[in-house]
Each structure stands twice: as structure tokens, then as C-alpha cells.
GUDREN-455651 format. One line per 2 residues: number of its first residue (from 0); for each residue x, z, y of N, C-alpha, C. Coordinates in pm, 1 decimal. Layout:
NUM) X/Z/Y/X/Z/Y/X/Z/Y; ...
% end
This chain:
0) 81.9/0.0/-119.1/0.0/0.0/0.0/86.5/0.0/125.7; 184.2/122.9/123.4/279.6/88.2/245.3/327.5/-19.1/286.2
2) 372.1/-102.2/138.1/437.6/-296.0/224.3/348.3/-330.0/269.8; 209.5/-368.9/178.3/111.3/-417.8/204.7/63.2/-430.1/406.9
4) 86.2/-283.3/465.7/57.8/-234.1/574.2/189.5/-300.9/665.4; 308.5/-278.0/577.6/439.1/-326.1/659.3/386.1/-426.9/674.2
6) 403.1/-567.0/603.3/393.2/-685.2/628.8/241.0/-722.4/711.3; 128.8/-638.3/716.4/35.6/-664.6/814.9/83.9/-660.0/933.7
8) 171.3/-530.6/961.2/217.4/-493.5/1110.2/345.5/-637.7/1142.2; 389.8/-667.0/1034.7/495.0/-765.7/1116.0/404.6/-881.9/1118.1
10) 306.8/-958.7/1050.8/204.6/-1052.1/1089.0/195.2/-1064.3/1247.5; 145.4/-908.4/1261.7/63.0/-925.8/1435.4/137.0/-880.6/1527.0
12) 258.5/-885.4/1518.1/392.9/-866.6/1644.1/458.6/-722.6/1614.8; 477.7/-694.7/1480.8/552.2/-566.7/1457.2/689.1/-594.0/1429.0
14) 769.7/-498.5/1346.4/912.8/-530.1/1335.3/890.3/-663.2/1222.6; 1021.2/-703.2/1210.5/1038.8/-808.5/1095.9/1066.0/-737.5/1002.0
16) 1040.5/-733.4/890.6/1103.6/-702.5/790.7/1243.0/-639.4/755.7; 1336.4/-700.9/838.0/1443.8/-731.0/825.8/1493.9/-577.7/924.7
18) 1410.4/-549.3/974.3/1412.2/-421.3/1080.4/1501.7/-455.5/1217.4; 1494.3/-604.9/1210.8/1568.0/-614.7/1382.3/1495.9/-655.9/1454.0
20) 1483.5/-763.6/1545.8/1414.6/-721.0/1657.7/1278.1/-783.7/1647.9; 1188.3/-725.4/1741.1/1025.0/-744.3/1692.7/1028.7/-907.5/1692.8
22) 915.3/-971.1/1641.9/856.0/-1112.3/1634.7/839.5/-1145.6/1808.5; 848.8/-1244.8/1843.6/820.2/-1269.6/1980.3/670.5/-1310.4/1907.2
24) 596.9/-1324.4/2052.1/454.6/-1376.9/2052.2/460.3/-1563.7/2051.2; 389.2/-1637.8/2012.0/422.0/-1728.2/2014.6/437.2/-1830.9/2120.0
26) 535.6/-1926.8/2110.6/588.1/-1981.5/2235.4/467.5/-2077.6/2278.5; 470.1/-2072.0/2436.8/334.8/-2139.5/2488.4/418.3/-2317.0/2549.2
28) 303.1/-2388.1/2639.4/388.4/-2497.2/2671.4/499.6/-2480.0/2772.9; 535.4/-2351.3/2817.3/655.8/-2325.2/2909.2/651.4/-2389.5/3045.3
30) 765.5/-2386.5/3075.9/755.8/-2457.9/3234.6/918.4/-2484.2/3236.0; 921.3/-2649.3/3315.6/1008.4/-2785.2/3332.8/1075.1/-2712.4/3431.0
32) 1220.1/-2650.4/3444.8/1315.5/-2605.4/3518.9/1477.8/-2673.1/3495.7; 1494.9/-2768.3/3632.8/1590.2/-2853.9/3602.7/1634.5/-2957.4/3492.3
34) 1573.6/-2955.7/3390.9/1562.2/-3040.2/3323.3/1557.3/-2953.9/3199.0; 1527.9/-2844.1/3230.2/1526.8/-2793.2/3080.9/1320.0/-2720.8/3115.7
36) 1282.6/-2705.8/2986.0/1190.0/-2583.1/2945.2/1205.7/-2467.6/2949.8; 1148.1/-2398.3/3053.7/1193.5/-2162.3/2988.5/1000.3/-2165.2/2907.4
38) 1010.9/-2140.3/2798.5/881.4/-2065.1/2738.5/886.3/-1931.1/2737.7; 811.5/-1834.6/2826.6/805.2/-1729.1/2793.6/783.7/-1675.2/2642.1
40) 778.3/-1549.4/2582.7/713.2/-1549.9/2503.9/768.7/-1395.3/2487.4; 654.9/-1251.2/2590.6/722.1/-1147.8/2588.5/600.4/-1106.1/2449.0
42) 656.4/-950.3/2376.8/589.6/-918.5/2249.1/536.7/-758.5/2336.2; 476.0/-713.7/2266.7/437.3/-575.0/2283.4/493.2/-457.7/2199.8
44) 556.7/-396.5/2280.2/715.4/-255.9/2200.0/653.9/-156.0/2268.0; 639.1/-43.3/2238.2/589.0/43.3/2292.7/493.5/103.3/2403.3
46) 374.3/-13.1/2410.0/300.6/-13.7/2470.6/324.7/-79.3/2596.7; 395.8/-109.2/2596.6/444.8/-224.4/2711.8/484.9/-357.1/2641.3
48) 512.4/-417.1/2729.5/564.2/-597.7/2724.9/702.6/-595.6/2754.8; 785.9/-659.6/2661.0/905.8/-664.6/2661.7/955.8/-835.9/2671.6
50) 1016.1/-844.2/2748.2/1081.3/-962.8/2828.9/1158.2/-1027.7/2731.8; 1139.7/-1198.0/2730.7/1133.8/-1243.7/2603.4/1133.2/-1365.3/2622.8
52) 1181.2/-1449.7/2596.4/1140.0/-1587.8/2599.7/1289.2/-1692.5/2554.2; 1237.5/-1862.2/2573.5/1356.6/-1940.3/2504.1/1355.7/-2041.4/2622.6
54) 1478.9/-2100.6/2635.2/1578.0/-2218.7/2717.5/1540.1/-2312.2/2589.3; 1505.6/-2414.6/2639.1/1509.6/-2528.2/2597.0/1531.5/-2670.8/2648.1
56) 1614.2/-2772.2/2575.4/1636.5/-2859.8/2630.4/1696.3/-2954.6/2536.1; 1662.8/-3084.3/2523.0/1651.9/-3180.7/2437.1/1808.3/-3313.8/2485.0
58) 1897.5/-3276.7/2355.7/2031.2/-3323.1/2425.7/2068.1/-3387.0/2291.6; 2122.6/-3535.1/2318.1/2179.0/-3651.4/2247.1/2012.8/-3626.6/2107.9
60) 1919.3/-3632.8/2210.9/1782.8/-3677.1/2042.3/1764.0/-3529.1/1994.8; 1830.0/-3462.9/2010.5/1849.9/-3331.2/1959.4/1781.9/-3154.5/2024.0
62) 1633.2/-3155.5/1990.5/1636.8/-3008.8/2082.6/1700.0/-2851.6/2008.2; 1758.3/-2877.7/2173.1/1840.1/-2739.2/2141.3/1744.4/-2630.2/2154.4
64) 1758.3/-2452.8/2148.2/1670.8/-2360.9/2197.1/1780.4/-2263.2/2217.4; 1786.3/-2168.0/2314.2/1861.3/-2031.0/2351.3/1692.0/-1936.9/2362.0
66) 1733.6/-1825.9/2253.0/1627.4/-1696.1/2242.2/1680.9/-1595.7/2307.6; 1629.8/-1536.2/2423.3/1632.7/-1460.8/2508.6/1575.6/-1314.5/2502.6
68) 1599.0/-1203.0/2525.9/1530.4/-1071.4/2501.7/1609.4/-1007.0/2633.8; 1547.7/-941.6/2708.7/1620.0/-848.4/2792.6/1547.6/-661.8/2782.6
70) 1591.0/-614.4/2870.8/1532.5/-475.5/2831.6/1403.3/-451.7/2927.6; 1425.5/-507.4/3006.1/1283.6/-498.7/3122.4/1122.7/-480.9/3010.3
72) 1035.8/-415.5/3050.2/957.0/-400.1/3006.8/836.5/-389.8/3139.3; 702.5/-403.6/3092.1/603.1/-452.9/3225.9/484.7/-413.6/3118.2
74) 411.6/-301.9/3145.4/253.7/-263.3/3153.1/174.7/-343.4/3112.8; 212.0/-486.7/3251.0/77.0/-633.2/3184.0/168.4/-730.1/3202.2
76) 103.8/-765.2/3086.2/118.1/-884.1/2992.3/169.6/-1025.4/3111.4; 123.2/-1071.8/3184.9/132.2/-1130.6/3338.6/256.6/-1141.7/3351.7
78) 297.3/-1006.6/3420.1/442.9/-945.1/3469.7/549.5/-1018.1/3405.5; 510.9/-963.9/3239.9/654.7/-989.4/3126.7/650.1/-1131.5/3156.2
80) 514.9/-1233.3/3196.4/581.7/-1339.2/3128.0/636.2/-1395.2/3270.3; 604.7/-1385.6/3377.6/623.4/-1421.6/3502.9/784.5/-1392.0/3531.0
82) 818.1/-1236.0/3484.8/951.1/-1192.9/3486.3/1024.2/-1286.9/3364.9; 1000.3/-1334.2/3270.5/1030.8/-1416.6/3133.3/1106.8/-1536.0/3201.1
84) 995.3/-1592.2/3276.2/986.5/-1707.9/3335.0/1128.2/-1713.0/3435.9; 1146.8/-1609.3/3526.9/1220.2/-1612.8/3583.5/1375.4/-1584.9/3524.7
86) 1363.2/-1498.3/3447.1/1488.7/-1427.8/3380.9/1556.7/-1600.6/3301.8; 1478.9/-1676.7/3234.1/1509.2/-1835.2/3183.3/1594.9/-1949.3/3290.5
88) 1458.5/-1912.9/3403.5/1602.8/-2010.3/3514.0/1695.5/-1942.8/3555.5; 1707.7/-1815.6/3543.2/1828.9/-1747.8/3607.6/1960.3/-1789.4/3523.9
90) 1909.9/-1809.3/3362.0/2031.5/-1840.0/3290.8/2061.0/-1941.8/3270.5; 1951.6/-2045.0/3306.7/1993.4/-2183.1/3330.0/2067.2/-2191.1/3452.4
92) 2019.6/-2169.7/3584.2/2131.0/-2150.2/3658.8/2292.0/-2093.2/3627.5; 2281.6/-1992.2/3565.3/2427.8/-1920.9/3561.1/2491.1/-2059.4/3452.1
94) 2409.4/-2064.2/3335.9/2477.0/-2151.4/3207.3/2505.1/-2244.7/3190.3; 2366.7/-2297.0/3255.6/2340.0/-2478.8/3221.1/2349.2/-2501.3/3071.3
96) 2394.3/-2599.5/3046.0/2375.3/-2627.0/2897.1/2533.4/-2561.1/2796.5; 2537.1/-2425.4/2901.5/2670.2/-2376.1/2791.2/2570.9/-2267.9/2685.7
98) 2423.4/-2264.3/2738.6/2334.0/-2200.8/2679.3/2333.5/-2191.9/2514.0; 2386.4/-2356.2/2481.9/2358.2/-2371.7/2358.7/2515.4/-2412.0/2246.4
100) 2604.8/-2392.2/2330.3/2719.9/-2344.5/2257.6/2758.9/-2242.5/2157.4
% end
């Protein structure tokens, strides 16, 4: 009964299995920043929203992805992804495409 319950809780955004870091929520259509995609995609950790999301960008035919987690956490749901959103171009700015090295 306990797995049974484990593997329900990692279904609907609990730990993985694997006991590292929670499931993100699933990635939405994102938003076009310099030529790349940021998809938010913050999860719910302790009753808050935890900051979350992926860099994407499609190079020689090939899409790449950088998975993102920071520690910021936000009450509503909104916040995380708005802060998500931003925290993505910030590292496209700093990275550019060393993102996916």
C-alpha cells in the first residue's frame, strides 16, 4: 500500500522515485526570447511554488533543452511562473547557447 501511495504522490507532482528533485509541472507553450523558448514550469514543494522551468532552442535540426530550478519560491502559482519566465532570459542573456554545453 505504501508504494502504491508513493507512486500516486509522484504521478501528481511529488518526489520521483528516485528521491531527487520533485517532477516539474508540465511544460506549457513558453515564450520566444531572442531566439530561444523559456517554458516555465514551477511544481508545488511545500506549499508554495518553486521556480522552475527550461531554455530551449533548436540548433543544426536539433532541439536542445537547459532544466532550470532555483530556490525562490512564490505563494501563487502566477508569481513562480512570471519569476520562471524571467529567471530563463536572465540565463539566456548571461549564456546564450553555452546553455547547452
Amino acid at each position: 500500500m505504501a508504494s502504491f501511495l508513493k507512486s500516486l504522490s509522484s504521478l501528481f507532482g511529488g518526489r520521483d522515485s528516485g528521491g531527487g528533485a520533485p517532477a516539474a509541472a508540465p511544460k506549457g507553450d513558453g515564450e520566444e526570447y531572442n531566439g530561444f523558448i523559456v517554458r516555465p514550469a514551477p511544481y508545488k514543494e511545500g506549499g508554495q511554488y518553486q521556480t522552475c522551468g527550461f531554455v530551449e532552442k533548436e540548433i543544426g535540426g536539433e532541439l536542445k533543452s537547459h532544466k532550470f530550478i532555483r530556490a525562490d519560491r512564490f505563494a501563487s502559482l502566477d508569481d513562480a511562473v512570471q519569476f520562471s519566465l524571467t529567471k530563463g532570459k536572465q540565463l539566456i542573456d548571461e549564456q546564450g547557447e553555452g546553455l547547452f554545453r
